[in-house]
C-alpha positions as CSV (number, residue, x, y, z in Angstrom):
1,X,0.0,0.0,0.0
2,X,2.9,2.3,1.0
3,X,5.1,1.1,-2.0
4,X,1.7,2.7,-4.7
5,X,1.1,5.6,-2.8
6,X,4.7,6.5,-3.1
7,X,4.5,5.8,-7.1
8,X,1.6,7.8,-7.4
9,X,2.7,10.5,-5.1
10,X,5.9,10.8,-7.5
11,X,4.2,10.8,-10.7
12,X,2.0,14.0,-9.4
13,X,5.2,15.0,-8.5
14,X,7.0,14.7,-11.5
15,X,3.9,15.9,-13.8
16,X,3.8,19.5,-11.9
17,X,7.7,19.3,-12.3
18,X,6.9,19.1,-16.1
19,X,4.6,22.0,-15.7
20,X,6.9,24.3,-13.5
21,X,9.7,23.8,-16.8
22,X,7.1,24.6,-19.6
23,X,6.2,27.6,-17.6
24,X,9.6,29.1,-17.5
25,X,10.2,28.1,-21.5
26,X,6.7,29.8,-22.6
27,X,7.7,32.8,-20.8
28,X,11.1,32.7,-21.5
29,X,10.6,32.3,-25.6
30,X,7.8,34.0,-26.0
31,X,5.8,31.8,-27.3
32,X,1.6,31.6,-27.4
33,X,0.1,28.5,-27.1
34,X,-3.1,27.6,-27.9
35,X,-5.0,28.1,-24.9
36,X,-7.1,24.5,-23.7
37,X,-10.5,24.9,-22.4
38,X,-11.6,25.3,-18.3
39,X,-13.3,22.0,-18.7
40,X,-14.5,18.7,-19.8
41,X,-17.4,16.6,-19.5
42,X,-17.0,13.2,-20.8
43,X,-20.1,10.6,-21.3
44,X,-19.0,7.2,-21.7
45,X,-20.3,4.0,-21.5
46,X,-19.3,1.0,-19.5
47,X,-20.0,-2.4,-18.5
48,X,-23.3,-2.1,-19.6
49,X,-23.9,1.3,-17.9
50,X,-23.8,5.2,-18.8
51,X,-20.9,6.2,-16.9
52,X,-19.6,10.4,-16.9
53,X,-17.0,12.2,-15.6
54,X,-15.2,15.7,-15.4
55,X,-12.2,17.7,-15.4
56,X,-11.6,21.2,-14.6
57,X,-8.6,23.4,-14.6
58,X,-7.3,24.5,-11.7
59,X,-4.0,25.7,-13.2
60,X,-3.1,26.3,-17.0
61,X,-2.5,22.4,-18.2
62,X,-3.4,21.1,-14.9
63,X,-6.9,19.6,-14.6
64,X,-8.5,17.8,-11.6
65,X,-10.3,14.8,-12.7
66,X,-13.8,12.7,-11.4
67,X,-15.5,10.0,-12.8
68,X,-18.3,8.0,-11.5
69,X,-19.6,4.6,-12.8
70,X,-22.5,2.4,-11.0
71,X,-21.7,-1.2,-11.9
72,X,-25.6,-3.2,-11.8
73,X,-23.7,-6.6,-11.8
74,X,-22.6,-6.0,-8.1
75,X,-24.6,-3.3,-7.6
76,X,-21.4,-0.5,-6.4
77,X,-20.6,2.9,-7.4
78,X,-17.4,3.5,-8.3
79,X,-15.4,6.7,-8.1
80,X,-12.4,8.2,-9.7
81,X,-10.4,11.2,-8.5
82,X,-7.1,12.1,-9.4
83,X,-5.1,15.1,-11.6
84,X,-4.0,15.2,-15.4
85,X,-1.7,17.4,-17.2
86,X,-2.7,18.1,-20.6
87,X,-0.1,19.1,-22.9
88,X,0.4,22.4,-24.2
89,X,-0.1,21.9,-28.0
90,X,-2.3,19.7,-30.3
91,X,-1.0,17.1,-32.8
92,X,-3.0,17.8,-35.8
93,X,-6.8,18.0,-33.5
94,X,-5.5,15.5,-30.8
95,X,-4.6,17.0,-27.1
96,X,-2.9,14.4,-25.2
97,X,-2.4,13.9,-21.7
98,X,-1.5,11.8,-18.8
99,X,-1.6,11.8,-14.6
100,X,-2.6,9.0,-11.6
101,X,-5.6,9.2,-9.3
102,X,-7.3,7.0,-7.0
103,X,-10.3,4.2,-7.5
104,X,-13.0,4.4,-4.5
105,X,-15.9,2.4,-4.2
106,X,-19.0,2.5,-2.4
107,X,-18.9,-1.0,-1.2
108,X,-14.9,-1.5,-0.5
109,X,-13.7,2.1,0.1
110,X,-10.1,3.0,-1.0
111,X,-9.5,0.0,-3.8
112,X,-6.4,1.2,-5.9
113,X,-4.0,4.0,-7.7
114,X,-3.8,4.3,-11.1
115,X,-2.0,6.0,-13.9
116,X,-4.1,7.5,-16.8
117,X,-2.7,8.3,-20.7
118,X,-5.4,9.7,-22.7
119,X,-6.2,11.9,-25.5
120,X,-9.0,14.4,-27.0
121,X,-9.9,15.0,-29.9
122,X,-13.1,17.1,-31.8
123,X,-15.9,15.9,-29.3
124,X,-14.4,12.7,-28.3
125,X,-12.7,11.2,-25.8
126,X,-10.3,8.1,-25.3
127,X,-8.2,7.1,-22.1
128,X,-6.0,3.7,-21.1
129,X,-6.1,3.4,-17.2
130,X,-3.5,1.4,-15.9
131,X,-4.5,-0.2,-12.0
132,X,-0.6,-0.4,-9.7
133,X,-2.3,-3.1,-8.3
134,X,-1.0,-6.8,-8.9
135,X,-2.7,-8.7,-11.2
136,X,-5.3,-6.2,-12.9
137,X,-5.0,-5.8,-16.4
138,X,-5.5,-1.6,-17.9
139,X,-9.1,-0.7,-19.0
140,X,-9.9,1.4,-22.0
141,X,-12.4,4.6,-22.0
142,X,-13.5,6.2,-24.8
143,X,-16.7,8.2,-25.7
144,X,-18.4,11.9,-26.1
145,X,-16.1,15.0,-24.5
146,X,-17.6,18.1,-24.1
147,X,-15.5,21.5,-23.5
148,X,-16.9,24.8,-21.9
């Protein structure tokens, strides 16, 4: 438990490290990049189930992230909170990003840490979730993103 918290705890670490460096080049060079909107809203769907979640700037590329999913077959919510930091520019219409959260659920409490690697693009969404937990294999996310 220590051992994941620590891997998550540097990887937030290390992504506002990322952030503090592409601060100091923007201002240093001048440069004007386009700027990514406050937030998202993402509709997806799930094991069967409508699932959403958000994310919402709190500091230029940083976003805070939540999702919530109800899984029917054992009848738990599930709920997702962690950071992202998207990157500054677009490939062609894609905005990637990447960051690590935490998985609670309803039933279990505190269940894992992950690491998310995703992308946006137009009005859609897609993201690879990667459990630090022994023995789970990554889930995929993909579906409708809308920015205001």
């Amino acid at each position: 438990m220590k051992k994941t918290f620590m891997i998550v705890l540097v990887i937030f670490l290390a992504v506002l490290t990322m952030a503090f460096q592409l601060f100091a080049e923007r201002g240093s060079h001048g440069k004007s990049w386009s700027r990514p909107p406050m937030s998202f809203v993402n509709i997806y769907r799930i094991n069967g189930s409508i699932a959403a979640g958000m994310k919402g700037r709190v500091w230029e590329n940083v976003y805070v992230t939540g999702n919530v999913q109800y899984r029917d077959s054992i009848s738990d919510l599930e709920f997702q909170a962690g950071a992202v930091y998207m990157l500054p520019f677009k490939v062609l219409f894609f905005r990637f990003y990447g960051g690590s959260g935490l998985q609670l659920s309803r039933n279990e409490g505190f269940q894992y840490p992950y690491v998310v690697l995703g992308t946006d693009f137009l009005f859609f969404f897609s993201e690879v979730i990667h459990p630090l937990s022994s023995g789970m294999s990554p889930k995929v996310r993909g579906g409708f993103s809308f920015h205001f």
